[in-house]
N, C-alpha and C positions, 0 to 999 in steps of 0.2 A: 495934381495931388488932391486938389477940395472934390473930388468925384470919385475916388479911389473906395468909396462905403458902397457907392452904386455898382463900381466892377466888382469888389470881392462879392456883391448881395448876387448880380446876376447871376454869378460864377456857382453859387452855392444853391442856385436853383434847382437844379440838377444833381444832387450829390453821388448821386452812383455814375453818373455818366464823368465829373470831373473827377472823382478818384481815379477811374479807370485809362483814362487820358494821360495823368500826371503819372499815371503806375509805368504806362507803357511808356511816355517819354525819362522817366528814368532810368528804368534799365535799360534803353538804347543809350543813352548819356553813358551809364556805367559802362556798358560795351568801347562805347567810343572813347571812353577816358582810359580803360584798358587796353586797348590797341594802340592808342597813340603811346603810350606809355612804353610798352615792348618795342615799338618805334623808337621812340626816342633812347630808349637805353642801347639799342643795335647798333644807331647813329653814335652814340656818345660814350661810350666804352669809359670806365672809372681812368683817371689819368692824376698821377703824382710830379712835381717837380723834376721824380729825379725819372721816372717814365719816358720823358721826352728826350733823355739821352740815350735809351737803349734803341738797338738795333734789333733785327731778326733777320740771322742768313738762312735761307733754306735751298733746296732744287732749283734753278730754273726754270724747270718743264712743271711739277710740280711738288706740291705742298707733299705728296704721298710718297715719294720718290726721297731714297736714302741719300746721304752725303757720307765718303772715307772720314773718319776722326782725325785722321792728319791734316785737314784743313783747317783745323784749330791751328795750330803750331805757325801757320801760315797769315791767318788773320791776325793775330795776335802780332806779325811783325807790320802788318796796315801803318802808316803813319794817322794819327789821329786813335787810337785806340786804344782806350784802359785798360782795358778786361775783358775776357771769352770766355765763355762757356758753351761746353754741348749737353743739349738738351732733350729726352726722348720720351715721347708721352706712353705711360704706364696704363691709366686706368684702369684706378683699382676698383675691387670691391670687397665690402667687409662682411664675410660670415653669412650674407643673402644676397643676391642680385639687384636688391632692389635700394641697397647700402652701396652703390655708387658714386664717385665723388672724382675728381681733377687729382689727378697725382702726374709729377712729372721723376724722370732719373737724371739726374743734371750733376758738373762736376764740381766738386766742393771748396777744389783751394781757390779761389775765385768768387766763388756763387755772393758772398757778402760783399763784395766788389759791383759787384754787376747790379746785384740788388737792394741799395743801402736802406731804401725806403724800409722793409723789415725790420719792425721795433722788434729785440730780442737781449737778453743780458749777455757780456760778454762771456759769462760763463757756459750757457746754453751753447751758445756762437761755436767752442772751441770742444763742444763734446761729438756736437754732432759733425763736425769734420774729422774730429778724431777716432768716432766710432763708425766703419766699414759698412755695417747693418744699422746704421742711424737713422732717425728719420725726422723728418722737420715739419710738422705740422703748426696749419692756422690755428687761432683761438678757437673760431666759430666753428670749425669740424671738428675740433679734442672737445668742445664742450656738446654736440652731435650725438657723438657718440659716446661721450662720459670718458674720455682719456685723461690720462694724468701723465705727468716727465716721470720716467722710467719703464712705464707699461711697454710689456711684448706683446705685439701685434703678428694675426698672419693675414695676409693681403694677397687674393686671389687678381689677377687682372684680367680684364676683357677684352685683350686686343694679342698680349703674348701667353702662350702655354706655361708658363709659369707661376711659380708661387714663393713669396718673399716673410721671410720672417724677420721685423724691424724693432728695434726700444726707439721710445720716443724718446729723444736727448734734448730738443727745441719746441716752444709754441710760442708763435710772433703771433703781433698785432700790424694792421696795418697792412700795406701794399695796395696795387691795384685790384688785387682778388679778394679783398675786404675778409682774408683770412679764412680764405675755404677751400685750399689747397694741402696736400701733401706732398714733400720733397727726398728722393731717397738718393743713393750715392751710383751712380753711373757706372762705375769700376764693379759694384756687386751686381750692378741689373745685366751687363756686359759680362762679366763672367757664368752668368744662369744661362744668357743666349748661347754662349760658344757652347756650354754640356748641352745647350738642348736640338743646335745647329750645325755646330762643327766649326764657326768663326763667325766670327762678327765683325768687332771693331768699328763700327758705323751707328752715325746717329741720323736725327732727322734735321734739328734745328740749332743755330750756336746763337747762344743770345750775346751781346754787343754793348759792352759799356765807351760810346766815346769822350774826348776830352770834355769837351763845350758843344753848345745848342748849336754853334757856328758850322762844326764840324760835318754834323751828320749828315749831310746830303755831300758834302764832299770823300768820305769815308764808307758812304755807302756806295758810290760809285768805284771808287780804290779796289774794294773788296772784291765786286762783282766782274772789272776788269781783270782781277788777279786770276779768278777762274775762267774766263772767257770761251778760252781755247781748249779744256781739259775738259775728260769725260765725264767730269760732275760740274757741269757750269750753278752761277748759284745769284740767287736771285734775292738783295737786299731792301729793307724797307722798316719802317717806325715801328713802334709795338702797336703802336693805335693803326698804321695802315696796315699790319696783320691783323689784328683783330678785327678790322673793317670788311678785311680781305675771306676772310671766315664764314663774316656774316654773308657775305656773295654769293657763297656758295650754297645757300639755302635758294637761291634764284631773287626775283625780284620782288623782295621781301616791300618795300616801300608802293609798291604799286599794286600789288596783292592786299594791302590794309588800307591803302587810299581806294581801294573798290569798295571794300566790304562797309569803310564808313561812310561813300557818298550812297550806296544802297541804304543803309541804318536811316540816314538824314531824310532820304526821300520820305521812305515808310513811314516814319513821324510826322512829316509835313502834314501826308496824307491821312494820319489819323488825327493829326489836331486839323487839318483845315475841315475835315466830317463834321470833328463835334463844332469847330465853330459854326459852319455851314448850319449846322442844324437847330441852335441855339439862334444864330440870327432870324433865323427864320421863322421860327416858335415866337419869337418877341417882334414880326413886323408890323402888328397893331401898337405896341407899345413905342417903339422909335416911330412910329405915325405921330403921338402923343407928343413926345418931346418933341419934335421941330413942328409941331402947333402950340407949343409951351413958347418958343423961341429959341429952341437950341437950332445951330447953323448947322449945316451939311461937314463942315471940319468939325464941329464939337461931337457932332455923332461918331464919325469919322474915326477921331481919339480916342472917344468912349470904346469903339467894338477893338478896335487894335491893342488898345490898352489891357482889354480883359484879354485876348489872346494873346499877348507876353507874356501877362501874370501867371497865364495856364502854363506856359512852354517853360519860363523860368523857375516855375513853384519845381517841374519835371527836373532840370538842370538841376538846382541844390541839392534834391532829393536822389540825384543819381553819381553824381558827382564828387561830393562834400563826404559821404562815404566810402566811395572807392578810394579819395586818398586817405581814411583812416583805415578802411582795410587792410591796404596796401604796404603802411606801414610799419606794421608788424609783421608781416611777412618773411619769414625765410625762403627768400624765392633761388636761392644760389645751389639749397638742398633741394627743392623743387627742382630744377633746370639742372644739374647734376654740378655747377658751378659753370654755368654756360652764359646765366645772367648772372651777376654781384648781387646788386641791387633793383630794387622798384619801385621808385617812388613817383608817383603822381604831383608832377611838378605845379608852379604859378602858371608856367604858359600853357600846360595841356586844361587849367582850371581853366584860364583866358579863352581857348579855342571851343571848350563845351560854351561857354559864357555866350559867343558871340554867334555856335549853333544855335543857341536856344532864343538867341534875337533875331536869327533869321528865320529859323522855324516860325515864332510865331509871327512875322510879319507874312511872309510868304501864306502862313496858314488861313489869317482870315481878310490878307487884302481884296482877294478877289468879292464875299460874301460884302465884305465892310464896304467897301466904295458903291456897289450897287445900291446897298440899304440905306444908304446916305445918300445917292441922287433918287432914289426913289420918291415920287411928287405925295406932300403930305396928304391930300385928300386919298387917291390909290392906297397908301399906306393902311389908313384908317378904315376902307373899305374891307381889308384884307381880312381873312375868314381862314384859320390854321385847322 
């Protein structure tokens, strides 16, 4: 620390060359605290107490592949099981293409069984089950788009030929979709397919309330033995291993962002071990000076390592320490169409820039630093830049 006047004085010798260093190692920092970050939210999907008691029945074969709605009726006699619902993603949009957002048709005498986590009054609760064209919207998408409890909505979708005219009867707080979903009634989304198909009766997903935590892997197995043998065999699993199971299918989303930051880290290496390179260099009469002063081969040694930490780490703060206040204002759920919840730049992804930026700079000017420090005082002193 008593030598800490002499790194920042070096450091400052150069002022356009150490702005430029710290610029570039920040926004690789910012990049890297961004990708881990969509990493880590992929990984860890938002999860409630009562989350970890739902189920998701879907296909067997796969997630795209319809299931008869009379396998409700069937699950539903499962031992271990609360509540069923069927569930079929809508995707709506409001009034432009570009007002996108998470809508599912799900059934309603149920739906508050299955998902208690939904803070909502009970009066909300008993309109929108009683009303046919009802719909139940998040806080954070009625406040989106400026809805209020009564407004008529019309909602185009991008997946069915259809188009639903809804009153908002409910806005919940909470759940695991941090309230950027809308819910509408199964029975009317099902009756628009049969005029516009000729039958339906078929959904994709039946969500699964069981008794207790104990249950679920014994109930998920029930289930999927019950269809086994029938031509819609069906394939059970947690919310969070569906949602896991989602994120898959993007491919190998984890190893495709562990590329792109050990590329990012290299690149930085290679422009902070430059300017150190070149800084050492520039000053090999001067460390000739000091270890004819009496500075040791190890105090040089800490001196040149020390200023390239200070260079890599001044980078880290400045890249990092704003990406998590960026980030946290962020409506990333309207961004992502409600695909991400949330994004927050955690403690450990701050830790993991933390400990690049100590390896950066060791890595960056070990090689420069050890030589200039075995370098023989007289040679030093000779030396002519």
């Amino acid at each position: 620390m008593k030598f800490i006047r002499l790194i920042v004085k070096n450091l400052l010798r150069n002022k356009r060359r150490t702005f430029l260093t710290v610029s570039s190692i920040a926004v690789s920092v910012f990049l890297i605290a961004t990708l881990e970050t969509v990493l880590t939210e992929l990984r860890n999907p938002p999860e409630t107490p009562d989350s970890a008691l739902r189920l998701v029945v879907r296909h067997g074969i796969s997630m795209f592949e319809i299931l008869p709605y009379a396998h409700r009726a069937k699950i539903a006699r499962v031992e271990g099981v609360e509540a069923v619902i069927a569930s079929m993603w809508f995707g709506a949009v409001y009034k432009d293409p570009s007002n996108f957002f998470a809508s599912f048709a799900v059934d309603t005498d149920q739906f508050f069984q299955v998902y208690p986590d939904l803070q909502i009054t009970e009066e909300e609760k008993e309109a929108f089950i009683r009303d046919r064209t009802g719909a139940l919207v998040g806080r954070s998408l009625a406040k989106r788009f400026g809805w209020e409890l009564g407004d008529r909505i019309f909602l185009e979708s991008n997946t069915w030929p259809i188009t639903v005219e809804l009153t908002i009867q409910g806005i919940y707080d909470g759940g695991t979709d941090l309230g950027n979903t809308l819910y509408l009634h199964w029975d009317y989304f099902n009756e628009l397919l049969k005029k516009e198909y000729g039958a339906w009766d078929t959904t994709v997903f039946f969500w699964v309330r069981v008794k207790s935590p104990d249950l679920v892997g014994s109930v998920s197995e029930r289930i999927d033995e019950t269809f086994r043998n029938s031509s819609f065999p069906t394939k059970t699993e947690t919310e969070k291993g569906f949602l896991l199971s989602i994120t898959n299918m993007l491919g190998d989303v984890q190893l495709l962002i562990t590329s792109i930051v050990s590329v990012v880290i290299f690149a930085v290496i290679l422009v902070a071990a430059n300017t150190m390179a070149m800084s050492i260099r520039e000053r090999t009469r001067e460390i000739g000076v000091l270890k004819a002063l009496g500075f040791r081969r190890r105090q040089v040694l800490r001196l040149l390592l020390g200023e390239s930490l200070l260079l890599s780490l001044s980078g880290v703060v400045l890249g990092a320490l704003p990406a998590r206040w960026l980030y946290s204002g962020l409506n990333i759920a309207q961004i992502t169409s409600g695909f991400i919840s949330k994004f927050e730049v955690t403690n450990g992804t701050l830790l993991l820039c933390l400990a690049i930026g100590i390896v950066v700079g060791i890595a960056a000017a070990a090689v420069p630093a050890w030589q200039a420090a075995r370098r023989p005082t007289v040679e030093a002193l000779r030396s002519v830049v």
